[in-house]
Legacy VTK file of the C-alpha trace (Angstrom):
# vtk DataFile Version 3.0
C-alpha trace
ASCII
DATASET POLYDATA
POINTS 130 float
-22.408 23.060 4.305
-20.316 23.178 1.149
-19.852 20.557 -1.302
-16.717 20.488 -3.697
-17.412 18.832 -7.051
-14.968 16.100 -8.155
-14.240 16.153 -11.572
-14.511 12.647 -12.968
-13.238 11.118 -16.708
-15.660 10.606 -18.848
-14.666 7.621 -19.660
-13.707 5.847 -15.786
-10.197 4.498 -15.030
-8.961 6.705 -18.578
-7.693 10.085 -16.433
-7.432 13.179 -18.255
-3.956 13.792 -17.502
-1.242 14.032 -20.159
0.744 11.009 -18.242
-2.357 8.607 -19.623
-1.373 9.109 -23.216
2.283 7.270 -23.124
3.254 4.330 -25.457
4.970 2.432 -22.588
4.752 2.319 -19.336
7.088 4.598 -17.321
8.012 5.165 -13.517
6.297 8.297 -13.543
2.855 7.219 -14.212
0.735 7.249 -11.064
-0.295 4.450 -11.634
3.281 2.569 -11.811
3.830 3.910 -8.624
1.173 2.850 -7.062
1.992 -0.584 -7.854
5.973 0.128 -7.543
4.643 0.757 -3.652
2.616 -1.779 -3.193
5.225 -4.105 -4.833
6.448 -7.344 -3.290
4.201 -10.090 -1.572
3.291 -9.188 2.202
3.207 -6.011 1.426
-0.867 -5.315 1.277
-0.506 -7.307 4.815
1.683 -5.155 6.278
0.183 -1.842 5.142
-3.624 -3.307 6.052
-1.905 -3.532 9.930
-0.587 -0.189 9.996
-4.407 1.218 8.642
-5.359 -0.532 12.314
-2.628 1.649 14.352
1.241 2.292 14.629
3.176 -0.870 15.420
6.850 -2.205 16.617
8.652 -4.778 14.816
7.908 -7.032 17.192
4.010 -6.486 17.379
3.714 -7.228 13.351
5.468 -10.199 14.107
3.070 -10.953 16.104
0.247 -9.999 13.814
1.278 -11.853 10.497
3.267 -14.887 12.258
4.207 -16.893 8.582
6.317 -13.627 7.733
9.504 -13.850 8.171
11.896 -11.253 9.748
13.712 -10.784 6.873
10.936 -9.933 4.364
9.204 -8.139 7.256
12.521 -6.023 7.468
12.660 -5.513 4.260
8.683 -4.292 3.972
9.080 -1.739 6.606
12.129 -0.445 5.100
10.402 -0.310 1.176
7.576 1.205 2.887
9.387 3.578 4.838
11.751 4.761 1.635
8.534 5.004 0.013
6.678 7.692 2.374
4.324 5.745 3.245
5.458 4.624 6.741
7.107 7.160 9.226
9.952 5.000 11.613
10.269 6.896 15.288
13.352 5.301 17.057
12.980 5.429 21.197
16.023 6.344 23.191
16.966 3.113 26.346
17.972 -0.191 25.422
17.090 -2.160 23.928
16.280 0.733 21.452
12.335 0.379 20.343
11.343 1.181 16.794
7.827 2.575 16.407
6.253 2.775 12.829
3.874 4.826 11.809
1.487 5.717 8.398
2.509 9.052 6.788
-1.206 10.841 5.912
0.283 9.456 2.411
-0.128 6.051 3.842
-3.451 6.486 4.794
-4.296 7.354 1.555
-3.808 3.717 0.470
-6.698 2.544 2.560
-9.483 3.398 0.054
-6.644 1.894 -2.760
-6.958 -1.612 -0.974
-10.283 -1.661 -0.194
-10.549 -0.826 -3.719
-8.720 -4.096 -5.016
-10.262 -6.432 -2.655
-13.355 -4.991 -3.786
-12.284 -6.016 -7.328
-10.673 -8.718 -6.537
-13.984 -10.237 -4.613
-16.164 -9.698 -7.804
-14.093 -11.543 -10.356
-15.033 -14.669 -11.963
-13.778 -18.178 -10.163
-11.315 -19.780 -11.783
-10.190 -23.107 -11.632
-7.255 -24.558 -12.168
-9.060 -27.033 -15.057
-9.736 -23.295 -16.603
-5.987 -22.380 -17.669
LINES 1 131
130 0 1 2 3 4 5 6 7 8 9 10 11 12 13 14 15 16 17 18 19 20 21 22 23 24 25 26 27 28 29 30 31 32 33 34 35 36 37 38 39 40 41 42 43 44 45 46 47 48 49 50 51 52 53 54 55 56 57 58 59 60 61 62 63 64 65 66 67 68 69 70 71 72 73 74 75 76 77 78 79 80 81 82 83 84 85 86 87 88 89 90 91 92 93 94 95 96 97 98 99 100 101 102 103 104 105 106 107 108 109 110 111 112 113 114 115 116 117 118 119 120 121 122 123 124 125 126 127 128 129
């Protein structure tokens, strides 16, 4: 069995990449685009049902009721600009639309486990806190 060796920062969540070393923030840092994909409320939602298995309009409606079809139209289309969904249109009518995660997509699995992971361990705060 072979193991590959990950090269880690020394220092975690400070890459050694030239990107890390900007003034200002700018729409090519990984890390802006990350967040530029992830943008938009539902969004985590609707990616965390496509990490179960592909899905029609009409089945995430079903999945995530309080969304409307509006912003739920609009997700699948950020998502799908974005690479990270795949949309496969079936010939008959009505016509059904069949989404699916790009292997890019996938990739966000470990990124939102990731945050909830975060998010889980942070201090409680309550409203009487600011």
């Amino acid at each position: 069995m072979t193991h590959q060796t990950v090269s880690h920062p020394a220092r975690p969540g400070l890459p050694d990449d030239p990107r890390a070393h900007v003034t200002a923030p700018t729409a090519s840092c990984p890390v802006e685009v990350t967040l530029a994909a992830l943008h938009g409320r539902w969004t985590t939602l609707v990616i965390r049902e496509f990490l179960r298995g592909d899905h029609t309009f009409s089945e995430l409606r079903e999945a995530l009721p309080d969304l409307s079809d509006k912003v739920l139209s609009d997700r699948l289309a950020h998502l799908t600009n974005t690479g990270i969904l795949t949309r496969h249109r079936k010939p008959g009518w009505p016509p059904r639309v069949h989404y699916t995660l790009t292997p890019h997509g996938h990739s966000l699995g470990p990124v939102l486990q990731a945050l909830w992971d975060w998010g889980s361990a942070a201090p409680t705060r309550h409203p009487e806190d600011g």
